[in-house]
Residue, then its C-alpha position, 0 to 999 in steps of 0.5 A: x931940941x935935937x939928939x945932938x944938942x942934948x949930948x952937947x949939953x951932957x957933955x958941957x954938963x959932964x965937963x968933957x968940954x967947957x961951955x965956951x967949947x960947947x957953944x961952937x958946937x951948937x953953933x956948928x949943928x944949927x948952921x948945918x941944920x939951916x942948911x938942909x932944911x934950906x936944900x930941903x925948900x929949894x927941892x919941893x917944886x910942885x904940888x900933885x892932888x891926886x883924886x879918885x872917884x870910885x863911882x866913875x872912871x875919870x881921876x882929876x890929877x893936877x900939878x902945881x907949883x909949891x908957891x901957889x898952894x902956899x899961896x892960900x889958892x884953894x886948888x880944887x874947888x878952882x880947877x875941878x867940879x869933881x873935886x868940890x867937896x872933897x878937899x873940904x876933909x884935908x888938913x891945909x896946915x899939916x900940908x903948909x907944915x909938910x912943906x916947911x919941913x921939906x917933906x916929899x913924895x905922898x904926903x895924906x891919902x884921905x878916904x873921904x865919906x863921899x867914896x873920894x880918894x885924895x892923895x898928896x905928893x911934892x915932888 
């Protein structure tokens, strides 16, 4: 429950406002919330996977839309051999729940046991 639907309850609580008064304004801060987290969802347009080898010199950087990582495609093991193996330590809920919350910019950096470094972003 947010901050804001807390001191709406205090307040019916505490008779500042009547229940039917406090209704309306949960009602009102539950339409804003949808809202933002509405433009949050129509920002988030790409995926970037970001992946450093620090025995070589060549990085795998790829961008793809949002939809196709929801999508459930397994993006690294697909597109590149540098990265099989590494993105077997990424937690793909935390990503999937990142989205759903309208994240951006880096979201995991994994320092993985076989000298990989793994970054995420939406963007």
């Amino acid at each position: 429950m947010s901050e804001d639907a807390l001191k709406i309850l205090k307040m019916i609580e505490n008779g500042t406002i009547n229940a039917e008064e406090g209704l309306k304004l949960l009602e009102a801060i539950s339409i804003s919330d949808k809202k933002k987290q509405a433009t949050n969802k129509k920002t988030l347009k790409n995926i970037r996977i970001y992946v450093e080898d620090e025995r070589r010199n060549n990085p795998v950087d790829i961008k793809l839309p949002i939809g196709v990582f929801k999508a459930g495609v397994k993006i690294g093991e697909k597109f590149s051999p540098e990265l099989q193996g590494a993105m077997e330590e990424v937690n793909y809920e935390e990503i999937l729940q990142s989205i759903d919350e309208g994240a951006t910019g880096e979201i995991m950096n994994v320092k993985t046991h076989d000298g990989h470094t793994i970054k995420i972003y939406f963007e």
